[in-house]
N, C-alpha and C positions, 0 to 999 in steps of 0.2 A: 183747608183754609180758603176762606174767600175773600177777595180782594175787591171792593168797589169799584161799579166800570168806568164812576167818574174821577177815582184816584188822578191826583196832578204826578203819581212819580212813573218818570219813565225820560228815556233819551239817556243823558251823561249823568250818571249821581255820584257824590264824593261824598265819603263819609271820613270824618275827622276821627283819629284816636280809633279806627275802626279796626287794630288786632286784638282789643279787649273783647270779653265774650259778649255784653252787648253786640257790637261789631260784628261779632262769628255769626249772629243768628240773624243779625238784619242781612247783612250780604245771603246768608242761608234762601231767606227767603227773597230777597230781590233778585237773588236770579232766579227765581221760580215764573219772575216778570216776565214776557216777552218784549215788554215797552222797554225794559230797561236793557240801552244798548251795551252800556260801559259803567265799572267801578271804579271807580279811584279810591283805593284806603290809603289817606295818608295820616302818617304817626311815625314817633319818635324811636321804635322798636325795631334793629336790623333782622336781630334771631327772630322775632312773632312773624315779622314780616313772610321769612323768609320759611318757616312753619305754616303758614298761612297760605303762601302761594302753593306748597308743595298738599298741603289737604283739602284745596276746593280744586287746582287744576283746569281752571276757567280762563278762557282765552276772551272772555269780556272781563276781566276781573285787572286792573294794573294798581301798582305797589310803586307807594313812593315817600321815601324821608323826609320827611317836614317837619314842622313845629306851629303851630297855631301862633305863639308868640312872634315869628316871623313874619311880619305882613309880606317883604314881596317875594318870598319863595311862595305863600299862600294865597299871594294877588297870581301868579304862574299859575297855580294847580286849579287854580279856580275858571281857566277860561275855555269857556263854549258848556261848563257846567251846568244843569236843567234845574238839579234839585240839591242840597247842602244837608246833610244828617249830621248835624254837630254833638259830637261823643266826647270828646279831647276832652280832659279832666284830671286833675289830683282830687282825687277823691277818700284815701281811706285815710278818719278824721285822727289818727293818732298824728300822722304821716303831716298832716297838714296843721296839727298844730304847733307841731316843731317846724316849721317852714312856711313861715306865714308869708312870707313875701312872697316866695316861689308860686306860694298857692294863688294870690292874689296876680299874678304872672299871668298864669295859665286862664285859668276860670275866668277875671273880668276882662284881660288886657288880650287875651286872646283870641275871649266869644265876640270882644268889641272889631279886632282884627276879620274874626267875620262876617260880621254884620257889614263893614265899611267894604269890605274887597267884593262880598255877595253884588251888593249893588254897584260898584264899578261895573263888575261882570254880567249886569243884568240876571242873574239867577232868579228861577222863577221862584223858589220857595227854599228856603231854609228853617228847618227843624232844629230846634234846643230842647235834648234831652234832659231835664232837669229832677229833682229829688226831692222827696218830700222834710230832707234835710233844711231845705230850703224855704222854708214856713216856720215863722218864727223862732230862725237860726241862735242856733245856743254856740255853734264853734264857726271858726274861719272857712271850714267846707261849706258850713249852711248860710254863711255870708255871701260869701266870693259867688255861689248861685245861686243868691237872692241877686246880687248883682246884675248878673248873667242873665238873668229871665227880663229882670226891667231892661238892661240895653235891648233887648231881641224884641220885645213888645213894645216897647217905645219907639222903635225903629218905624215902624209901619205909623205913628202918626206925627213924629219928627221931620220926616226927611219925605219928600216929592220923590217915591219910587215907587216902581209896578212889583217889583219883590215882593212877594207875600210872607209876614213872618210869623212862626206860630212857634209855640210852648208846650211841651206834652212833660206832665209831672208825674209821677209815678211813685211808689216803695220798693222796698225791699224784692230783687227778683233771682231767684235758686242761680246758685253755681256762679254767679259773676263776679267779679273782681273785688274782693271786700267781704261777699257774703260771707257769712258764718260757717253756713253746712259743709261745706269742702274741710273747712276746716274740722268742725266736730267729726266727721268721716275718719279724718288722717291721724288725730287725737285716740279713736276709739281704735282704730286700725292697729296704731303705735303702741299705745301707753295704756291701752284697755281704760281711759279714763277720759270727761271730755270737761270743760272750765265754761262755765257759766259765769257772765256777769252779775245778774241779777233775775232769779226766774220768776218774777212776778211782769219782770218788763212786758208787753206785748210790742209787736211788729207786723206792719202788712207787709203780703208773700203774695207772688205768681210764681209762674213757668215762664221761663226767659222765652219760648215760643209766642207764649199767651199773652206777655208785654208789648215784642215786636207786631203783631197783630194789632192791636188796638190802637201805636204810634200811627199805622199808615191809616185805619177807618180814621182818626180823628184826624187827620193830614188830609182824608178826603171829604172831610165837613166843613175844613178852616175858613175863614175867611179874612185873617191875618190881624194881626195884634191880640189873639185872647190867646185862654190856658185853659188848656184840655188837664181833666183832672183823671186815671184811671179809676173806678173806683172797684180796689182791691180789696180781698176780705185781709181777717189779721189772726194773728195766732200767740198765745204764747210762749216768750223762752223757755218756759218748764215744758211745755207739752213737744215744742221740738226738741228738745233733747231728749225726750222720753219716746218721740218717737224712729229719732235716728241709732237708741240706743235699739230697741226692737229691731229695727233696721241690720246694724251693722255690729252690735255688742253681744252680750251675755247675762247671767245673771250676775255675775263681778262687775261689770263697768261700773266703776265709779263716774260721778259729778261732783267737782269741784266747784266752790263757791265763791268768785275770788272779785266783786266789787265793780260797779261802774267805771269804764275810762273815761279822761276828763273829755269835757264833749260833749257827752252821751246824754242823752234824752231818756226816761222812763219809759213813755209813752208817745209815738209821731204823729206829727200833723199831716194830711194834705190836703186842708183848705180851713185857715184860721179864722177867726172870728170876724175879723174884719173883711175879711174877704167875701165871707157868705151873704151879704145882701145884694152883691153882684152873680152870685154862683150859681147857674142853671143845671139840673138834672136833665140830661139826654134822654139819659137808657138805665136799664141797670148796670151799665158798664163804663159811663162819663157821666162826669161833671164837663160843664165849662166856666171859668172865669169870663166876665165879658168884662173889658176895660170902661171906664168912668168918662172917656172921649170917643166922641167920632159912633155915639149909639145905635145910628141908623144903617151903619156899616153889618151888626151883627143882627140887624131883624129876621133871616131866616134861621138862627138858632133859636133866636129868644121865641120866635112862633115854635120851633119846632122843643121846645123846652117849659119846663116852668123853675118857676124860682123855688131853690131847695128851703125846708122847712127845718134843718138842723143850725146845730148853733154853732158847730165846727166838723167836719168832718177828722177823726183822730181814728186810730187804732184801740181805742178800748169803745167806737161806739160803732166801731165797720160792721159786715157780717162777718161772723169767725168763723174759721179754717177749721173742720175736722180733722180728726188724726187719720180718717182714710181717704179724706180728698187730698190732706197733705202729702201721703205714702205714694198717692194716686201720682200725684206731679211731681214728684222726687222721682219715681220709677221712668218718668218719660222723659227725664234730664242725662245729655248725652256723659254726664259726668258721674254722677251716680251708682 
């Protein structure tokens, strides 16, 4: 892995919510930084925490209880901070739609928490890790970080600050907190049988490695107020379970058939129709959103870009995921 020389992360980084696996892999690879002198993971989790310090064993690395919803234990953690990877999330959508409020807590009241305390502390850059949930939100998860991305990009042309704030949107990424596959693994492992929702669904999929990767390249192209789009291939539910039954089953595994949960989307966005007249293809690996204000701020992307010629970017028009690039990246997941 190669890291841009012009990357802004390095000195103090704090990442929020960082004992999730997101978390596990961005720390993974920022200590591979040399610029980065210190971690601060702070989140709500004693035991992750306390799991977490005893598996990296980094004397750059400090742990510390917080709560994003907290502004001034999170106006404290935030000072002499370089760069902010905001993770902190209710994210798995059964979970948050029984707890609509809590979700709305966390996701708007406390990405806002960060945004206001960031610029107290002069932070040079703060990252909002957001979801492709979040494009034409059908539940309270795809709400609360629809939210979440307009405070963090509005931020940069609301408020008189040198803070740079950027938006990195993403899918579905193996083994994290909510994914499927651990699941289907422990299903097949257990019950020789694994419970599909619906297998015509499709979904975009990376490697939790291959995510963290692309967060810092577009971190080192931002220029503050836009949204980096990954652009992930996509797969369908029938063909992953048919390939984690290969994987981990038999000729018995069953597939159970057993219906959408409420929430749930068919098919994901991540970059809806409205959005695409603003939407620049990078590479073959981003998109970017460029915001509707402040134009002249984003002219070395829009040069270095052109405007994407789709009518949406979705999971039934990505490029699709083989069953051996998928096995491929499932093999290289420390979970697997």
């Amino acid at each position: 892995m190669s890291i841009h020389k012009n990357s802004l992360i390095q000195g103090r980084v704090l990442v929020t919510g960082g004992t999730g696996s997101w978390g596990h892999e961005l720390c993974r690879q920022l200590l591979e930084m040399s610029e980065v002198k210190e971690i601060v993971v702070l989140s709500r989790n004693e035991h992750k925490q306390v799991e977490m310090e005893r598996e990296f064993n980094s004397k750059r690395m400090r742990f510390v209880i917080g709560d994003v919803r907290d502004k001034e234990s999170l106006r404290d953690t935030m000072t002499d901070i370089h760069v902010v990877f905001h993770l902190a999330a209710l994210k798995h959508v059964p979970v948050c739609e029984k707890n609509s409020w809590q979700t709305v807590e966390t996701n708007i009241i406390g990405t806002h928490n960060v945004v206001m305390c960031a610029m107290e502390a002069k932070v040079e850059v703060v990252v909002d890790v957001s979801t492709d949930k979040a494009v034409e939100p059908h539940n309270i998860y795809g709400i609360t970080k629809a939210c979440g991305e307009k405070l963090v990009t509005n931020a940069q042309h609301n408020y008189d600050t040198k803070t740079k704030f950027v938006c990195v949107r993403g899918g579905n990424v193996m083994g994290t907190n909510g994914s499927v596959l651990p699941l289907f693994k422990k299903q097949i492992q257990t019950l020789n049988c694994l419970t599909v929702t619906d297998p015509s669904m499709t979904r975009f999929l990376m490697s939790t490695r291959e995510a963290i990767h692309l967060i810092f390249e577009a971190v080192s192209m931002a220029q503050g107020g836009e949204t980096f789009v990954m652009r992930m291939p996509a797969i369908e539910v029938s063909r992953i379970a048919e390939a984690m039954i290969a994987k981990y089953g038999n000729a018995d595994t069953r597939i159970e058939i057993i219906g959408a949960r409420p929430g749930e989307k068919k098919h994901e966005v991540l970059i809806s129709r409205s959005e695409i007249p603003h939407a620049y293809e990078l590479s073959d690996r981003y998109f970017v959103i460029i915001p509707e204000i402040g134009q002249d701020r984003y002219a070395p992307l829009i040069k270095q870009g052109r405007l994407t010629d789709l009518t949406e970017f979705s999971s039934q028009n990505a490029p699709t995921l083989s069953n051996e690039a998928f096995l491929a990246q499932l093999g290289a997941e420390a979970w697997a």
